[in-house]
C-alpha positions as CSV (number, residue, x, y, z in Angstrom):
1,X,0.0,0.0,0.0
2,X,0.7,3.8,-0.9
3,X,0.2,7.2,-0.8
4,X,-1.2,6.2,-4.4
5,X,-4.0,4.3,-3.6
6,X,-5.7,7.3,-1.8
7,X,-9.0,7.5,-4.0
8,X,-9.5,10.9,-6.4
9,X,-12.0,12.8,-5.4
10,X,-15.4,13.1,-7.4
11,X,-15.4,16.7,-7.1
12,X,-12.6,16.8,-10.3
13,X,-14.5,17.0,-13.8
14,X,-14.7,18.5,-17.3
15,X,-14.4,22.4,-16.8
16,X,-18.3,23.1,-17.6
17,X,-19.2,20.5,-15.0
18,X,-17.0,21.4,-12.8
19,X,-18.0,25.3,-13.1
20,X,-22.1,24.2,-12.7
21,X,-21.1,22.6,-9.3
22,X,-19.0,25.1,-8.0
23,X,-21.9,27.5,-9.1
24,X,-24.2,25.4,-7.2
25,X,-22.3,25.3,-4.0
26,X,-21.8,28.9,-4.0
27,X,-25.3,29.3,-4.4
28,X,-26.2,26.8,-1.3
29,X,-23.5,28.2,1.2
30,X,-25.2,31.3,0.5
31,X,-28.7,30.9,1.3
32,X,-27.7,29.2,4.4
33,X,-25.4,32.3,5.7
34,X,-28.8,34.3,4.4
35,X,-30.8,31.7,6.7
36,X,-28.6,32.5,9.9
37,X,-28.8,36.0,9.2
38,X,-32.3,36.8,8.6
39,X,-33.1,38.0,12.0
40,X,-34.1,41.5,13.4
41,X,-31.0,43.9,12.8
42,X,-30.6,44.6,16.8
43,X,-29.6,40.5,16.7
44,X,-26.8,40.8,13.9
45,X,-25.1,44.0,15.5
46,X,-25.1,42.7,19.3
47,X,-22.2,40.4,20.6
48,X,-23.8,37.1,21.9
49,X,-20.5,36.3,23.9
50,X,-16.8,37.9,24.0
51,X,-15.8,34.6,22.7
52,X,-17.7,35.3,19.2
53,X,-18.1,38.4,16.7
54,X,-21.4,39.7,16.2
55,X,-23.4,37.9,13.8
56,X,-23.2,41.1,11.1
57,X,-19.2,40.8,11.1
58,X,-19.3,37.5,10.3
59,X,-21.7,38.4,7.1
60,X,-19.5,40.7,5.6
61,X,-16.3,38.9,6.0
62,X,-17.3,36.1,4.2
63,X,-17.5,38.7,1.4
64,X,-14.6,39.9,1.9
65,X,-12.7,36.7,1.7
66,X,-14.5,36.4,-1.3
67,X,-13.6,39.6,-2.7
68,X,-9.6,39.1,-1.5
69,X,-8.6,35.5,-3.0
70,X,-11.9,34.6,-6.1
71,X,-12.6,38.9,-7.7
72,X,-8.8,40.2,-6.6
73,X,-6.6,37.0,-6.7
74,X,-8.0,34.5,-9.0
75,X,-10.2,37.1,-11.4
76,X,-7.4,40.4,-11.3
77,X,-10.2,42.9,-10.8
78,X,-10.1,46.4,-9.6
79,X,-11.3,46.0,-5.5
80,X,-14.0,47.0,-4.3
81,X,-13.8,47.8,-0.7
82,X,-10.2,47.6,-0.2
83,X,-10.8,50.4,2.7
84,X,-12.6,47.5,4.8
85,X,-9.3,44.7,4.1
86,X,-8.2,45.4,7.9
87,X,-11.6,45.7,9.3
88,X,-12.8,42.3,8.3
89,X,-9.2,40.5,8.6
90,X,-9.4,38.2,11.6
91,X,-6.2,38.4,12.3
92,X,-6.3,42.3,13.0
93,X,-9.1,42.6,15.6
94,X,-9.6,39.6,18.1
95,X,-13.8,38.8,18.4
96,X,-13.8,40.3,21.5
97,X,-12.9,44.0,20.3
98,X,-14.8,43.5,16.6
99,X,-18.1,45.7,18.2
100,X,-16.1,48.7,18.4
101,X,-15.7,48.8,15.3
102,X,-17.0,50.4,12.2
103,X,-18.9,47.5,11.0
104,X,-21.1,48.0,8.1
105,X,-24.4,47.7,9.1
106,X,-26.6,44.7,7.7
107,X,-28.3,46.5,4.9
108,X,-24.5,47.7,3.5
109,X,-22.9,44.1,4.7
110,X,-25.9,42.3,2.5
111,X,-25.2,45.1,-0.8
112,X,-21.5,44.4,-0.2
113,X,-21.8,40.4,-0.1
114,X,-24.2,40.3,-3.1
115,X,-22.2,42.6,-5.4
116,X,-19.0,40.9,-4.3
117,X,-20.4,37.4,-5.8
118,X,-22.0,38.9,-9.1
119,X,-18.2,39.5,-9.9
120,X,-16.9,36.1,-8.1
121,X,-19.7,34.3,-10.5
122,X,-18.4,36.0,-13.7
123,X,-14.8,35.4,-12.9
124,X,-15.8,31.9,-12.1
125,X,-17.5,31.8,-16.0
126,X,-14.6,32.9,-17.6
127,X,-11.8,30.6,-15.8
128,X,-10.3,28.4,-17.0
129,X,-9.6,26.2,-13.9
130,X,-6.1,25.0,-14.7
131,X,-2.8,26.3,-15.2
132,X,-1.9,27.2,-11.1
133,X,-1.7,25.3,-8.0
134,X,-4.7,28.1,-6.7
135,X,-7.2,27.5,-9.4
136,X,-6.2,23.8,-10.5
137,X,-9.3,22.4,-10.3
138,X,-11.4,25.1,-8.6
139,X,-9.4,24.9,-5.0
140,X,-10.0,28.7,-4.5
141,X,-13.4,28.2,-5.5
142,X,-13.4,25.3,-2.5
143,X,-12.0,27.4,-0.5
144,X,-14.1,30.0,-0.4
145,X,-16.9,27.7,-0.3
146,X,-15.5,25.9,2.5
147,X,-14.2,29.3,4.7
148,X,-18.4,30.3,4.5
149,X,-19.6,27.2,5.5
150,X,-16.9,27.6,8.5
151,X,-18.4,30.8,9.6
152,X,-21.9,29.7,9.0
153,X,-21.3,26.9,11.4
154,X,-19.6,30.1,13.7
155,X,-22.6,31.8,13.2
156,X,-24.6,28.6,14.8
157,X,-22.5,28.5,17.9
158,X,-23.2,32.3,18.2
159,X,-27.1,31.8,17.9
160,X,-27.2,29.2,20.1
161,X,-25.0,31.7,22.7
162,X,-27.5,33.8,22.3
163,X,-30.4,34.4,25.2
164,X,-34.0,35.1,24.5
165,X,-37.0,33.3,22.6
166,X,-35.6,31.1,19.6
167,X,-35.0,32.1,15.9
168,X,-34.2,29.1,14.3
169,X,-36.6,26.2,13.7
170,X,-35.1,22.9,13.3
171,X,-35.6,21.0,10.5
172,X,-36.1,17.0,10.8
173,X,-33.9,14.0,10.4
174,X,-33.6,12.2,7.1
175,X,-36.0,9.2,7.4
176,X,-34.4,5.6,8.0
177,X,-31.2,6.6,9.8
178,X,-31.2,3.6,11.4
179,X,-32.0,2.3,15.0
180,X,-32.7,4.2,18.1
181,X,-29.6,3.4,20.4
182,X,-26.3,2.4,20.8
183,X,-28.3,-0.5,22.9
184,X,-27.8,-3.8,20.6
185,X,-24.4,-2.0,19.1
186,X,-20.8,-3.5,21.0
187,X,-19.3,-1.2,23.1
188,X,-16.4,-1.2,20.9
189,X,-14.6,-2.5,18.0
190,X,-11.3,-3.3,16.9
191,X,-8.7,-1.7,14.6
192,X,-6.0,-4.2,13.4
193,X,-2.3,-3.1,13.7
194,X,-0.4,-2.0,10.8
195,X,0.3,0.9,8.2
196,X,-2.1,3.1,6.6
197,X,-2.4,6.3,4.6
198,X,-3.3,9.4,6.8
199,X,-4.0,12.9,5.0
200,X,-4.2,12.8,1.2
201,X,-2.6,14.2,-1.8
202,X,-5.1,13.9,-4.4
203,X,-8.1,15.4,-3.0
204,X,-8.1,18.7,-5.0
205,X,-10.5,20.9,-2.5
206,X,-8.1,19.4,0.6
207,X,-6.7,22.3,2.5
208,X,-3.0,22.4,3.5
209,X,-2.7,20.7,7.1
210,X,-4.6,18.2,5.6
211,X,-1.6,17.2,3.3
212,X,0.6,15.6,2.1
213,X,-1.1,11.7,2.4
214,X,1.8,9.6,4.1
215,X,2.4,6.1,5.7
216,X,1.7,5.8,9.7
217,X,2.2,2.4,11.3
218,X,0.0,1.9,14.5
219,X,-0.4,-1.1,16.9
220,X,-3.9,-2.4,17.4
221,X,-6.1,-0.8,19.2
222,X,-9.9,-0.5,19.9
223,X,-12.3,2.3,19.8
224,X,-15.9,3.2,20.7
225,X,-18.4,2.3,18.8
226,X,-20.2,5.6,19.2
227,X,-19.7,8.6,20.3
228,X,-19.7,9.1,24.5
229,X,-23.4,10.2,25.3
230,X,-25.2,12.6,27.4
231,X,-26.4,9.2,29.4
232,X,-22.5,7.9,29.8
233,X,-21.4,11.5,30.6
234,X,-23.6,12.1,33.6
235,X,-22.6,9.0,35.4
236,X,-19.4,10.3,35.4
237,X,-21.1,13.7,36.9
238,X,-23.1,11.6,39.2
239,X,-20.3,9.6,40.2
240,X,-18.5,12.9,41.2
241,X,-15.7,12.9,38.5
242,X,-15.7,17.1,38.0
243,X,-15.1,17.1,42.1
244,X,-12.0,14.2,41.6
245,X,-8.7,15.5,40.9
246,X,-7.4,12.1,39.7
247,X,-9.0,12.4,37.0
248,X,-7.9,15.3,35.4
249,X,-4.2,16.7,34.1
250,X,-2.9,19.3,36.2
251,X,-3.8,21.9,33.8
252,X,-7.1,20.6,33.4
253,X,-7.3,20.9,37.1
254,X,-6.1,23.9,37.2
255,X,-8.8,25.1,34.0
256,X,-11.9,22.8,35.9
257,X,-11.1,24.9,39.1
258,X,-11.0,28.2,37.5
259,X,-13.8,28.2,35.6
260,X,-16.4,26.4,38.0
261,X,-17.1,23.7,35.4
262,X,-19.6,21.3,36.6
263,X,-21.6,19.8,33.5
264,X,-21.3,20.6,29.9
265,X,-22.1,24.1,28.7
266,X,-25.5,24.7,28.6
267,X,-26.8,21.6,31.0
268,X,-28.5,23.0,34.4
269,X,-29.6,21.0,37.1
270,X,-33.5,21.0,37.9
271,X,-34.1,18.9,41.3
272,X,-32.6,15.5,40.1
273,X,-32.4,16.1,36.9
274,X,-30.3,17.8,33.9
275,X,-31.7,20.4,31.5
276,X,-29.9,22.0,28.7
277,X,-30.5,25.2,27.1
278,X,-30.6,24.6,22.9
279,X,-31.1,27.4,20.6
280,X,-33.4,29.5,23.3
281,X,-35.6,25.7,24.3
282,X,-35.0,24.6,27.4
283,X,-35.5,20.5,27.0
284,X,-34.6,17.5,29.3
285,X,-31.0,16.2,28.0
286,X,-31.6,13.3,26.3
287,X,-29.2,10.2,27.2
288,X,-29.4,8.4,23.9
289,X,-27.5,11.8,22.3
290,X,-23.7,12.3,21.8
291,X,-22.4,14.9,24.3
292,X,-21.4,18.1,23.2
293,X,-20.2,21.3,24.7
294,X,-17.4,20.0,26.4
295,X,-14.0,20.7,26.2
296,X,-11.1,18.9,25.9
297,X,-9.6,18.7,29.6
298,X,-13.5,17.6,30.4
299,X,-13.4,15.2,27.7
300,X,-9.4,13.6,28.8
301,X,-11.4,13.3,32.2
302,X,-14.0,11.3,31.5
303,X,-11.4,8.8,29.1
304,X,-9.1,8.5,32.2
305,X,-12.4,8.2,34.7
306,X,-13.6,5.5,32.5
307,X,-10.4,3.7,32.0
308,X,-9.6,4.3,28.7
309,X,-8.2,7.5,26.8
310,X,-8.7,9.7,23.8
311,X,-7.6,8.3,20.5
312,X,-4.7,9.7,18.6
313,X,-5.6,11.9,15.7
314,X,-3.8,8.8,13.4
315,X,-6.1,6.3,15.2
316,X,-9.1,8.0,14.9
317,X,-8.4,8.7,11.2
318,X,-7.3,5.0,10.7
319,X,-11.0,3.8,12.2
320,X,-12.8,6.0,10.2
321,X,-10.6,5.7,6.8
322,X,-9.2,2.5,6.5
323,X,-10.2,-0.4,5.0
324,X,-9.0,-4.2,6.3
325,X,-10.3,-5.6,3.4
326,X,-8.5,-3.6,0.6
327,X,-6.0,-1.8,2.4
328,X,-7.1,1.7,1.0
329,X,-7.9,4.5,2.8
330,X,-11.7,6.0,1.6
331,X,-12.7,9.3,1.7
332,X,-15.2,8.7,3.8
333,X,-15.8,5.9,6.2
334,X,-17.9,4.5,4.2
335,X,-16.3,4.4,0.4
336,X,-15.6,7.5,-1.5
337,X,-18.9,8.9,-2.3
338,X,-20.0,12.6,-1.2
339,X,-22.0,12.1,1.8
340,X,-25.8,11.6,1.7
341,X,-28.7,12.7,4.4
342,X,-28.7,8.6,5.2
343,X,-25.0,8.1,5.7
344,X,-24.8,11.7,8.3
345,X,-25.9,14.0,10.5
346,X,-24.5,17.0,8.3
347,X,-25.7,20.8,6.8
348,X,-27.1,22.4,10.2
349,X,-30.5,21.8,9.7
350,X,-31.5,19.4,12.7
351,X,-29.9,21.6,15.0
352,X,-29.0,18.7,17.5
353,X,-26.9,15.5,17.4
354,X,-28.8,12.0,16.0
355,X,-29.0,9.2,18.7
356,X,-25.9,7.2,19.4
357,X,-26.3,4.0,17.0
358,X,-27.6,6.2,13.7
359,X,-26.4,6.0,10.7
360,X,-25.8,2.3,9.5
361,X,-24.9,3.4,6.3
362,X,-22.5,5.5,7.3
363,X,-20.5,3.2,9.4
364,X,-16.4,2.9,8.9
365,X,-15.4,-0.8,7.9
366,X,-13.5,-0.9,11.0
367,X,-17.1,-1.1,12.3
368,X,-17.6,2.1,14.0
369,X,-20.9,5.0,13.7
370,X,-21.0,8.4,13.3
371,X,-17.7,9.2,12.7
372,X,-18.9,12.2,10.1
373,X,-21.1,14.8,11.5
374,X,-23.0,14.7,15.0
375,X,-20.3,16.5,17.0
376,X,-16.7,17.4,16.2
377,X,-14.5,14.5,18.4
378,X,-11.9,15.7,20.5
379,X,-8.5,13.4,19.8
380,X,-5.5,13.1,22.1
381,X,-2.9,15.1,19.5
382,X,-1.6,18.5,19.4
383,X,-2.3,20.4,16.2
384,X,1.3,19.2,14.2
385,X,1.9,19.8,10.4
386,X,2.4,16.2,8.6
387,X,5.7,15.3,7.1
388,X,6.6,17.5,3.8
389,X,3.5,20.1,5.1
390,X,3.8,22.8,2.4
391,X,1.7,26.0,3.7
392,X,-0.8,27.4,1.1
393,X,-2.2,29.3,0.0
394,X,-1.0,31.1,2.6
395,X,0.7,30.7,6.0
396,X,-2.3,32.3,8.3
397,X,-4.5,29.5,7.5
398,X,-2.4,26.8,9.5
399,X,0.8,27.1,9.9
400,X,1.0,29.7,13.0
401,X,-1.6,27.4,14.6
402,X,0.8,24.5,14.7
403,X,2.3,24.0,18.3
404,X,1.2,22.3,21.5
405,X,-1.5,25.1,22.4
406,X,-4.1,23.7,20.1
407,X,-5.9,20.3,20.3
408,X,-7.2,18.7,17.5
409,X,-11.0,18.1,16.8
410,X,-12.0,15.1,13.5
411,X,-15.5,14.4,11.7
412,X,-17.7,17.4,11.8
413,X,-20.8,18.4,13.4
414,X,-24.3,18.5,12.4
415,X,-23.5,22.1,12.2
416,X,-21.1,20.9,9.4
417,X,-21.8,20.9,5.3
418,X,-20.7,18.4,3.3
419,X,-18.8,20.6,1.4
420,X,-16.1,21.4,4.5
421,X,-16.0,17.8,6.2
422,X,-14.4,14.9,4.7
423,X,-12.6,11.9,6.5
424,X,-9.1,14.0,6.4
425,X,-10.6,17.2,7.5
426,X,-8.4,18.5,10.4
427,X,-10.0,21.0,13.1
428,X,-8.3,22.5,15.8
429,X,-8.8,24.7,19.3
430,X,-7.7,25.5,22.8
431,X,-8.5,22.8,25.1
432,X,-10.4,25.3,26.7
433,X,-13.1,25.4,24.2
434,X,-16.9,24.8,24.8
435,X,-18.8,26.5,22.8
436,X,-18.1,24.9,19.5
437,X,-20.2,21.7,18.8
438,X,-17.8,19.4,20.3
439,X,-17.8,15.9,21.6
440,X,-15.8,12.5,21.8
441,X,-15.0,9.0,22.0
442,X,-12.7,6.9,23.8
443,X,-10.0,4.2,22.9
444,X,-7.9,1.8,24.4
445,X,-4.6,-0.2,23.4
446,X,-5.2,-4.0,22.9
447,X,-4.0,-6.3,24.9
448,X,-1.1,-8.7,24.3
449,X,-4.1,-11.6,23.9
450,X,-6.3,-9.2,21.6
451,X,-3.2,-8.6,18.9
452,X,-3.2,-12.0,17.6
């Protein structure tokens, strides 16, 4: 096996295909940023949290991006706001400080956005979508699709930040996702030991950290099933694991102690009970869900309280990629097609995590559920560049985030589109993190008897 029997990506086609569905995705990610935005003006201008912009910077940034890499970059047109570069560049104001500035108000921000993609549609027409590394195949196309799909899923965590009477109506489930629980599903399954292909090479929308695909040789291991539920999670509340040092690292401790965490964000405690706060409902939490809202020093708890750990970023990739029977690693855990509303919990619709145990369709051949979409999964590895990482199309993107403060996160949310998961999508944050629609699984090593 080699880096060359990665799969190509379907996403590669005849230029006039490949123009319709990059016009197509364009189209979708837009509508759904006009979805998240299509509350009262006093909502888009207010900061939810310190930890997130308001909802109207978000808006025009994406159009700004836009602007920067597909009208400037890729189409060598005269700017049109170039006075607004620094206002929207997220590396110039941190989230906290972005209300003092002079944002352009949601009327101006929507004007800006649409005229932004009339020009991004008519460079997109006349392309050719060859000939550089940045338009070889539409990658700044995918990128910019991508980078708005990012923000819309922002723009989720920031609603569901948000206090008062809901604005967003969830839509439903796709039909036949597959059994109710985790309850007739092993607790766990087992990954062989040997080489696989982590990252890829060949997928042409793939972003930077997520190359160059290379061999990593692991020893077996095994690896939930499922994602850890709500139900799992508060026995480890019950059984007093956020009171238990032993549990926890010393900076998690130290994080834990500081910042009163009890529960996952949004959970309250009614009487006996547990209550959560989701997108302005107040609901009993279900058991039967994955987790989410935790960070990663909650989630390293829980592993250690339950006697296992967090799987490496190369296992969890390896459970969800590889294939014992043909030694290939898929794009997807299960085969290289684009996912479908029966194989994941994806696009931000349902606005909550399926039960434990969906999905059949979409299971890994190593076994495993849900390993695309639901809730991002917290893995044991710092944020690292592969072997022969190459930053483009420019450094900002990764390469300053490389380093031991970040931790990575794998698989996506249902906040997630299609378009910006894939089973070699890296995401990273500070352990610290909460608010983004995180959750986990555990692993363990085998045992001498279990290797074979």
């Amino acid at each position: 096996m080699n880096a060359s029997s990665e799969p190509v990506s379907a996403a590669a086609g005849s230029p006039d295909l490949l123009r319709a569905c990059i016009a197509g995705a364009l189209e979708k990610v837009r509508a759904r940023t006009h979805a998240l935005t299509s509350c009262d003006d006093a909502e888009l201008v207010k900061q939810h949290s310190p930890l997130m912009s308001p909802l109207v910077w978000d808006l025009a940034h994406v159009g700004s991006q836009e602007e920067l890499w597909l009208v400037r970059d890729v189409g060598g047109r005269e700017a049109l706001r170039p006075d607004i570069d620094r206002m929207y560049d997220a590396f110039e104001h941190p989230r906290s400080s972005r209300p003092s500035l002079p944002l352009l108000s949601p009327e101006h921000s929507r004007q800006y956005i649409g005229e932004v993609r009339d020009k991004a549609l008519d460079v997109l027409e006349q392309s050719v979508l060859e000939g550089s590394a940045l338009i070889e195949n539409g990658f700044a196309f995918g990128m910019i699709i991508q980078h708005e799909h990012q923000h819309d899923e922002t723009m989720l965590a920031t609603h569901q930040l948000r206090e008062g009477p809901p604005v967003l109506a969830p839509g439903p489930f796709a039909a036949g996702i597959g059994p109710s629980s985790a309850e007739h599903l092993p607790h766990e399954v087992p990954v062989p030991a040997g080489p696989f292909t982590m990252g890829t090479s060949l997928e042409p929308w793939a972003l930077d950290n997520e190359r160059p695909a290379h061999q990593v040789d692991l020893p077996a291991f095994w690896i939930d099933t499922v994602p850890v539920t709500n139900g799992a999670y508060r026995r480890f509340i019950d059984a007093g694991g956020y009171q238990d040092p032993q549990w926890w690292s010393g900076p998690g401790w130290q994080h834990r102690m500081a910042a009163g965490l009890e529960a996952p964000l949004y959970w309250v405690r009614d009487g006996q009970g547990w209550y959560r706060r989701r997108f302005g409902v107040f609901e009993p939490v279900p058991d039967a869900e994955p987790v989410q809202h935790v960070c990663w020093y909650e989630a390293e708890a829980y592993a250690r309280w339950s006697g296992r750990r967090l799987p490496t970023e190369a296992e969890w990739e390896k459970a969800a990629r590889w294939d014992p029977g043909s030694g290939r690693s898929h794009r997807y855990p299960w085969g290289d097609g684009d996912p479908t509303p029966g194989q994941a919990n994806l696009g931000g619709k349902t606005l909550r995590p399926a039960v434990a145990g969906s999905y059949p369709a979409g299971a890994s051949a190593t076994g495993a559920r849900q390993l695309i979409g639901d809730v991002w999964e917290w893995v044991a590895s710092d944020f690292r560049p592969y072997p022969g990482f190459r930053a483009f199309p420019y450094p900002e993107y990764s390469d300053v985030f490389f380093g031991t403060e970040y931790k990575v996160l794998r698989g996506g949310s249902w906040a997630t589109d299609a378009a910006a998961c894939r089973g070699t999508f890296r995401n990273w944050d500070y352990p610290i993190r909460r608010q983004i629609f995180s959750g986990f699984r555990t692993a363990r090593d085998a045992s001498p008897d279990e290797r074979g």
